[in-house]
Steps between C-alpha positions, in 0.01 A plus 500: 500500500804691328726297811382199434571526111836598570527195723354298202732686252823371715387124492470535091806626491663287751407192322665660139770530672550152679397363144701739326813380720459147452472551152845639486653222748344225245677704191835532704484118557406445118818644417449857296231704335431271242320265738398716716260592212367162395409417908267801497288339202143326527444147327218337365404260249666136485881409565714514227777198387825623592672191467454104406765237550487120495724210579571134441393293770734233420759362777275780746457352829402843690361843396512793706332786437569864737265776487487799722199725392365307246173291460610152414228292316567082413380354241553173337581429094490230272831602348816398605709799632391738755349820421557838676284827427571853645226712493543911636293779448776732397771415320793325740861518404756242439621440782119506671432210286578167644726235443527136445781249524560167546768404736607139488132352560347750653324764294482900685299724395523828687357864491726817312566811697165674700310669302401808727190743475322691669136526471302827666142389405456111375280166545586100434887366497734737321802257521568289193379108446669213417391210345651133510397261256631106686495164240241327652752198464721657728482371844814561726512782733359840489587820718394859465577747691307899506577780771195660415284408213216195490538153373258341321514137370165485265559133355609130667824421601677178614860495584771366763525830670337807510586808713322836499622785754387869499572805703156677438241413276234242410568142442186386260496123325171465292550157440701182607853504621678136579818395643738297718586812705300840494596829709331791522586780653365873496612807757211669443169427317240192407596150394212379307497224330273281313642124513831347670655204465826439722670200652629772741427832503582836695279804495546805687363878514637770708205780432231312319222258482525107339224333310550216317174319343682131469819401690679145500802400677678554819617832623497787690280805443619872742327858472659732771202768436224350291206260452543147326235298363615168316294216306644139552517253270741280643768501777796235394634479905463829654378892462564754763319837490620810686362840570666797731149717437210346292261321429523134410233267232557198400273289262610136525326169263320255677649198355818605703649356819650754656637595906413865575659683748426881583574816722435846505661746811198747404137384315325157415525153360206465327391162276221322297629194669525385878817635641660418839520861692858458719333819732231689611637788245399281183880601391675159444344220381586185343255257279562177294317464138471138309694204591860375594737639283471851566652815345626822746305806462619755793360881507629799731432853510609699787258781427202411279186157448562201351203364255567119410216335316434162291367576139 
């Protein structure tokens, strides 16, 4: 019993140390004492504004907005200039805050210094948030960018481009986002998205699975190392659906007159409608839907099912 506690005793303290150790490294790399004293701190309650900017719209063709560890959230406004709100739980300095300028006719609007801490015992996103408030008259292009941090677009959007690209975190729209040209793009984590409108589009996850509930337009739709389920609407000329390891559903309308083609190296092709099996392995098949025009639909995984119905 009395080895076994000491045994016990040196895993406690083991783990004070490592934590101990890292704490130190995180105040080194905060730059003195000072911060080294606000990392060590526990939050709760809401985020507090540290910082609210807007900006004429007028002559804007462009706004890009650069995040690293922020949560981005996109809203729309009935007044005229755009809105920004910088919410923390502690209390960031000036040059944490961030900054916005307007360069010819494009306007930036980019993240301050990092704002480092360390956090021993914690729960939820510790980061700060930022909020962007877009006219809702405003419709030219659109492209945020967040290392690590979510981005949320809670109401409708229509403009000529719209670009969204993140290193690690969750890509979330709650309601309807429309445009000539859409790309998505996420290193690691979900894309999920209510309703999308494209003339072309590009979506693509490294680490992560894809849902969209309604999806128009002609594109291309990767995840390396995920599962992707997508609702059409309408294909304009094409759609092409690719999956290194996952699982594949698609929901398509009946009133459409689509040309399906599918493979999977490993699992089934499986359908609410008759499909025409290429092999014994049920792994490639190919099925026509409606009448003369038809639309391209074609689905491959290399390690995962493919689900294709008619709803």
């Amino acid at each position: 019993m009395e080895k076994r506690l000491k045994v016990i005793s040196i895993i406690i303290w083991g783990i004070i140390a490592v934590t101990l150790t890292g704490a130190l490294i995180f105040g080194i790399a905060a730059g003195g004492k000072g911060n080294f004293y606000k990392m060590i701190v526990f939050h709760s309650g809401d985020r507090k504004i540290q910082q609210t900017k807007e900006m004429s719209l007028q002559d804007a063709k462009k706004i890009n907005i650069d995040f690293s560890s922020d949560d981005i959230s996109i809203y729309t406004t009935d007044q005229d200039n755009i809105k920004v709100v910088q919410k923390a739980y502690g209390t960031l300095k000036e040059e944490e805050k961030f900054t916005m300028e307007k360069n010819g006719d494009t306007i930036n609007i980019k993240k301050g210094g990092n704002h480092l801490k360390f956090f021993i015992f914690g729960f939820g996103n510790f980061g700060s948030e930022v909020e962007v408030y877009i006219p809702k008259k405003y419709s030219d292009n659109l492209s945020i960018e967040s290392s690590s941090g979510d981005i949320i677009v809670n109401d409708d959007i229509s403009l000529k481009e719209a670009s969204f690209s993140q290193s690690s975190g969750e890509f979330k729209c709650n309601s309807e986002i429309k445009a000539d040209k859409i790309n998505l793009e996420a290193s690691s984590g979900d894309i999920d998205v209510n309703s999308l409108i494209g003339k072309s589009y590009d979506i693509n996850v490294s680490s992560g699975d894809i849902r969209i509930s309604s999806l128009s337009g002609s594109g291309d739709i990767e995840a390396s190392s995920g599962d992707i389920k997508v609702g059409y609407k309408d294909i304009n000329d094409k759609s092409n659906i690719t999956a290194t390891s996952g699982d594949i559903k698609v929901n398509m309308p009946k009133e459409l007159s689509f040309m399906f083609e599918g493979k999977c190296t490993s699992g089934d092709i499986k359908s609410n409608f008759d499909l025409s099996y290429n092999n014994k392995k049920r792994n490639q098949a190919t099925a026509k839907v409606g009448n003369d025009p038809y639309k391209q639909l074609k689905i491959d995984t290399s390690s995962g099912d493919i689900n294709i119905s008619l709803n």
